[in-house]
C-alpha positions as CSV (number, residue, x, y, z in Angstrom):
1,X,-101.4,-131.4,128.1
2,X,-101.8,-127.8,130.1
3,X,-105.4,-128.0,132.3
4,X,-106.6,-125.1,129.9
5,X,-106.3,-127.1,127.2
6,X,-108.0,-129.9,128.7
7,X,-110.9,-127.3,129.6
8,X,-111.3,-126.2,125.6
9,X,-111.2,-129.8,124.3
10,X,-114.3,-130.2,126.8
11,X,-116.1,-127.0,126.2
12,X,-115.9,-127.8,121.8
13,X,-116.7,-131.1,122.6
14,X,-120.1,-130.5,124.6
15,X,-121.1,-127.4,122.7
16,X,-120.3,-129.0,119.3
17,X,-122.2,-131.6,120.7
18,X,-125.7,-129.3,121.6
19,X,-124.8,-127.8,118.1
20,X,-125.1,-131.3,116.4
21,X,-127.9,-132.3,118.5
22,X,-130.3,-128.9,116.6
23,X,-128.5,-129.6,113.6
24,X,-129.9,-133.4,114.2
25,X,-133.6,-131.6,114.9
26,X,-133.7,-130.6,111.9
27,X,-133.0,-133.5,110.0
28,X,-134.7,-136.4,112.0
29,X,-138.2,-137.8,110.2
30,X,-141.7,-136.5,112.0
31,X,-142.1,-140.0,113.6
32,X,-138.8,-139.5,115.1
33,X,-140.0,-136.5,117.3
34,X,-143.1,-137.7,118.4
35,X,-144.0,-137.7,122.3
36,X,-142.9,-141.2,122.5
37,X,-139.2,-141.1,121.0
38,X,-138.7,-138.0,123.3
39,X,-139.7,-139.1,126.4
40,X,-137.4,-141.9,125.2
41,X,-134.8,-139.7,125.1
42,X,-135.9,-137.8,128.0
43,X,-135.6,-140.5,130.0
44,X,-131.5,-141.4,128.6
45,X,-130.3,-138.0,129.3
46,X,-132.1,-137.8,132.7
47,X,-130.2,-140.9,133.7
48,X,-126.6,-139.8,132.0
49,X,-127.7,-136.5,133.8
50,X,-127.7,-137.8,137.2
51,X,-124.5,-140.0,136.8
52,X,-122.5,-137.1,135.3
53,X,-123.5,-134.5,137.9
54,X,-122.5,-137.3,140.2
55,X,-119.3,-138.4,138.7
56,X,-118.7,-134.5,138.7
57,X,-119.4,-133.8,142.5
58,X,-117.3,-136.9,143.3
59,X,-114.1,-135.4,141.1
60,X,-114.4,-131.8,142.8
61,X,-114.7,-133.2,146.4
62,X,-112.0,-135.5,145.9
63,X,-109.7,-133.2,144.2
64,X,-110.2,-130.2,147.2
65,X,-109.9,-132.8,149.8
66,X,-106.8,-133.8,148.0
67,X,-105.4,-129.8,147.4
68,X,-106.3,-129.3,151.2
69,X,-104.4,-132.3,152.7
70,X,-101.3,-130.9,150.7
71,X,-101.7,-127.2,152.0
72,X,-101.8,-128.8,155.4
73,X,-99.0,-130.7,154.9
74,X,-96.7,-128.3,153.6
75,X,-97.7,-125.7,156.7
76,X,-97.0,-128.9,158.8
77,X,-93.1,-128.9,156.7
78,X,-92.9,-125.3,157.9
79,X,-93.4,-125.7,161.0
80,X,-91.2,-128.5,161.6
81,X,-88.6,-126.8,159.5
82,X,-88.2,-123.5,162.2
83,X,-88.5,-125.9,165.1
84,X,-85.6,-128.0,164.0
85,X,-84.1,-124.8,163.3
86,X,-84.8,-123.3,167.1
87,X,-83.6,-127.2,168.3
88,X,-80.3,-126.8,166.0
89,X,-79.7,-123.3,168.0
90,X,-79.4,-125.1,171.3
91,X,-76.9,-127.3,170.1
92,X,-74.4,-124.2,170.1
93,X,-71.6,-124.4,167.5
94,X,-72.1,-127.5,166.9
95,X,-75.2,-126.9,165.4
96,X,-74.2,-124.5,163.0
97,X,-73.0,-126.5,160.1
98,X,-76.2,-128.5,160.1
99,X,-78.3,-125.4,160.1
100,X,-76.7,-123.8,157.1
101,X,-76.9,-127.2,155.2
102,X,-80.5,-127.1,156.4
103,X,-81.1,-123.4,154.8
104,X,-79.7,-124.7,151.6
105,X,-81.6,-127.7,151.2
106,X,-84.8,-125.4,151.8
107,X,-83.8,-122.6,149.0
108,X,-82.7,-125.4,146.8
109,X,-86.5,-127.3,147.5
110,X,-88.1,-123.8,147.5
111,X,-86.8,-122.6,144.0
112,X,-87.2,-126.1,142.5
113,X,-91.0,-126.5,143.6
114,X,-92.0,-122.6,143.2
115,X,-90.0,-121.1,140.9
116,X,-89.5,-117.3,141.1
117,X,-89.9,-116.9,137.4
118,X,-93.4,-118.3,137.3
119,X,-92.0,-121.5,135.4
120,X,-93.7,-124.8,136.0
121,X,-92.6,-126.4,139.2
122,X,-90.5,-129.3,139.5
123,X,-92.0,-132.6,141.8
124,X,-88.4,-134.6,141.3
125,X,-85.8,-133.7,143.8
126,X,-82.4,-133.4,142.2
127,X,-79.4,-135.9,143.2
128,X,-77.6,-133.3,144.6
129,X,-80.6,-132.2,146.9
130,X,-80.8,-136.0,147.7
131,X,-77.5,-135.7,148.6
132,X,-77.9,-132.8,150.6
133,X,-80.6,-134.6,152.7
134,X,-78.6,-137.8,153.5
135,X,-75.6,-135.8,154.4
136,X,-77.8,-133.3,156.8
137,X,-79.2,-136.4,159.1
138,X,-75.7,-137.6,159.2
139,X,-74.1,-134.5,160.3
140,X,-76.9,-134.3,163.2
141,X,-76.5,-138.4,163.9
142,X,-73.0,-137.9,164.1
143,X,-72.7,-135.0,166.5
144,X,-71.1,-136.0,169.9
145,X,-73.6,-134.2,172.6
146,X,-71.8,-133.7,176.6
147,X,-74.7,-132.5,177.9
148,X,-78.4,-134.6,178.5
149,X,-79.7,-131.1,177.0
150,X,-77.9,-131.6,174.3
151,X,-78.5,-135.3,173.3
152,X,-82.3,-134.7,173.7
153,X,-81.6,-131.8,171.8
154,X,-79.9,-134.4,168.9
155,X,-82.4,-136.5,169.6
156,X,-85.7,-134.5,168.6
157,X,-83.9,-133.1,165.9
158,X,-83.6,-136.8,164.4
159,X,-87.1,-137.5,164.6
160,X,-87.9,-133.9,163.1
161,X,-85.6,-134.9,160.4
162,X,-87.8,-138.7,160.0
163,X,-91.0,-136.6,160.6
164,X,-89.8,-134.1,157.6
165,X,-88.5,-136.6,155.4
166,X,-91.9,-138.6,155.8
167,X,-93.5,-135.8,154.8
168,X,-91.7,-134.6,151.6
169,X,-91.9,-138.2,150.4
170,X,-95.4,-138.3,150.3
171,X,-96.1,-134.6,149.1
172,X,-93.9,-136.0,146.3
173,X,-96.0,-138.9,145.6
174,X,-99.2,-136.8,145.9
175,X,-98.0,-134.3,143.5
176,X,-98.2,-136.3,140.4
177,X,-101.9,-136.3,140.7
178,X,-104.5,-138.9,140.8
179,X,-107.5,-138.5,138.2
180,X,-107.4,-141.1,135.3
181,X,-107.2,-140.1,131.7
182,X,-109.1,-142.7,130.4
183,X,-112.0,-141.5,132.9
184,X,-111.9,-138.3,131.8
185,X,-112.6,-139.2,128.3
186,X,-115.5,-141.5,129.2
187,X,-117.1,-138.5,131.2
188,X,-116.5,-135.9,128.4
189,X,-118.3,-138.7,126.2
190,X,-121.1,-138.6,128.7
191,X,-121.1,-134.9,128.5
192,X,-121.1,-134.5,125.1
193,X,-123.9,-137.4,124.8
194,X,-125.9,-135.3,127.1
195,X,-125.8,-132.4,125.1
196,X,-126.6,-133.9,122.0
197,X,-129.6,-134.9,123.7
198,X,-130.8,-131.3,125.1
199,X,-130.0,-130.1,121.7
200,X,-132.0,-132.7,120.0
201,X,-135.7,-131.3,120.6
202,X,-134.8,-127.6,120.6
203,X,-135.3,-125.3,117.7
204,X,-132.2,-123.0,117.0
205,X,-133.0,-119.6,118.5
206,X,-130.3,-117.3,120.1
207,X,-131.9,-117.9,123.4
208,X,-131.5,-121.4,123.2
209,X,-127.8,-121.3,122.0
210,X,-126.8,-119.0,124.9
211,X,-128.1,-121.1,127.3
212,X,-126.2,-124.2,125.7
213,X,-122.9,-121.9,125.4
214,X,-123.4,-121.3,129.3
215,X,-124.3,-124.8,130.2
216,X,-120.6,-125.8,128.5
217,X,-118.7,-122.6,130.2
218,X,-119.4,-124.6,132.8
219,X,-119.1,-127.9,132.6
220,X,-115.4,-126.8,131.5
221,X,-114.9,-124.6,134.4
222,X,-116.0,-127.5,136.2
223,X,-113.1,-130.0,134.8
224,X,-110.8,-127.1,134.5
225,X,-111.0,-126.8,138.5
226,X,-110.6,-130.1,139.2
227,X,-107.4,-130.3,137.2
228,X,-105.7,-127.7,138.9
229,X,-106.6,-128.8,142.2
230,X,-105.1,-132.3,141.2
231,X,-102.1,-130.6,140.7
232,X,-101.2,-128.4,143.1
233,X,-97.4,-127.1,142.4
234,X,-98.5,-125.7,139.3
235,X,-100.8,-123.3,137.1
236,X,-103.3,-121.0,139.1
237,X,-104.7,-122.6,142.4
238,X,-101.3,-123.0,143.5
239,X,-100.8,-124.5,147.3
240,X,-98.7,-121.5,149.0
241,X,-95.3,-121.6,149.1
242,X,-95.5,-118.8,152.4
243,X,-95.1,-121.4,154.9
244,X,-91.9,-122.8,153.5
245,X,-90.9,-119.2,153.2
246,X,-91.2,-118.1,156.0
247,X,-89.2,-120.9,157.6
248,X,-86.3,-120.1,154.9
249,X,-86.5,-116.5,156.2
250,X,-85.4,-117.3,160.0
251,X,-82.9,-120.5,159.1
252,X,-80.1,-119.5,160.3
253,X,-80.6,-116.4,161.5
């Protein structure tokens, strides 16, 4: 289900709900609506008030902290991807195979996780990629240094290699998101709840109604934003694929 989506399904479910809630006004008996039954009800949507602004608050830090660990991480992959590049170089020819393996496995990661088309990114490496990955470290474990420049050179580029492999592991893992569905559908039940109640004691007027349509904008905006933060590789907030980039653009060179 597309985050969009997700945002309309909340937005009709909160404004239908302030809809219902003046279509309820109208309906309820006199003793139903006296100053006792509302500050009743007062009292309800105050506290559902508080817990889903909280809930809320909780979701969006959560989900930026989240989004801003992965940006880090992925400027942290770019990094280590020129330096094992520049630590390749020093090996001389016998660095050049790896460092051509190396360029592929980036364009190959690169297209696969930001497609050029604009098509939804893919978080599960392909065997072949896999493949190319196992078959890079052994090419730089197998290499036969002369020089003590050289083997620390081999050296560093195998812990790079750990270091980058850590990495993409968990920027896999982290990609598939966090937030719970069956949350979600508790808090857009608290929503829509809450908007039944401010709906309940108002009389229909445009004023009113705009101010209930705004009210949902945002509470969908709200959810909308968290979604894409929560995933990362695809739909508008996007982490930037520029580091990795920029890396492909001097591998090899």
């Amino acid at each position: 289900m597309s985050d969009a989506l997700v945002a309309v399904i909340a937005f009709v479910c909160t404004f239908g709900g302030a809809l219902l809630g003046i279509l309820l006004h109208t309906r309820l008996p006199d003793h139903h609506r006296d100053a006792d039954s509302k500050d009743v009800v007062k009292l309800v949507m105050g506290l559902i008030a508080t817990i889903s602004a909280l809930v809320l608050g909780l979701l969006i830090s959560s989900a930026r902290s989240a989004y801003d660990a992965q940006d880090t991480e992925v400027q942290q992959l770019g990094m280590h991807l020129v330096q094992l590049d520049r630590v390749l170089t020093t090996l001389g020819p016998k660095g050049s195979e790896p460092r051509e393996l190396l360029r592929k496995l980036v364009a190959a990661d690169l297209a696969r996780t930001w497609p050029a088309d604009g098509a939804r990114g893919s978080d599960v490496p392909t065997a072949e990629t896999k493949w190319h990955a196992e078959m890079l470290f052994d090419q730089v474990a197998n290499l036969t240094p002369t020089t003590g420049a050289e083997r620390f050179s081999q050296s560093r580029a195998l812990q790079l290699l750990t270091t980058m492999g850590e990495t993409r592991r968990l920027l896999l893992e982290q990609a598939h998101g966090s937030l719970s569905w069956p949350f979600f559908v508790v808090l857009v039940f608290w929503l829509s709840v809450l908007f039944i109640g401010f709906g309940l004691f108002a009389r229909f007027n445009v004023t009113v109604v705009v101010a209930l349509f705004l009210g949902a904008i945002s509470v969908a905006g709200a959810i909308f934003l968290i979604l894409e933060m929560d995933r990362p590789y695809s739909g508008l907030m996007q982490v930037s694929s520029l580091p990795i980039r920029s890396a492909l653009a001097v591998i090899g060179r």
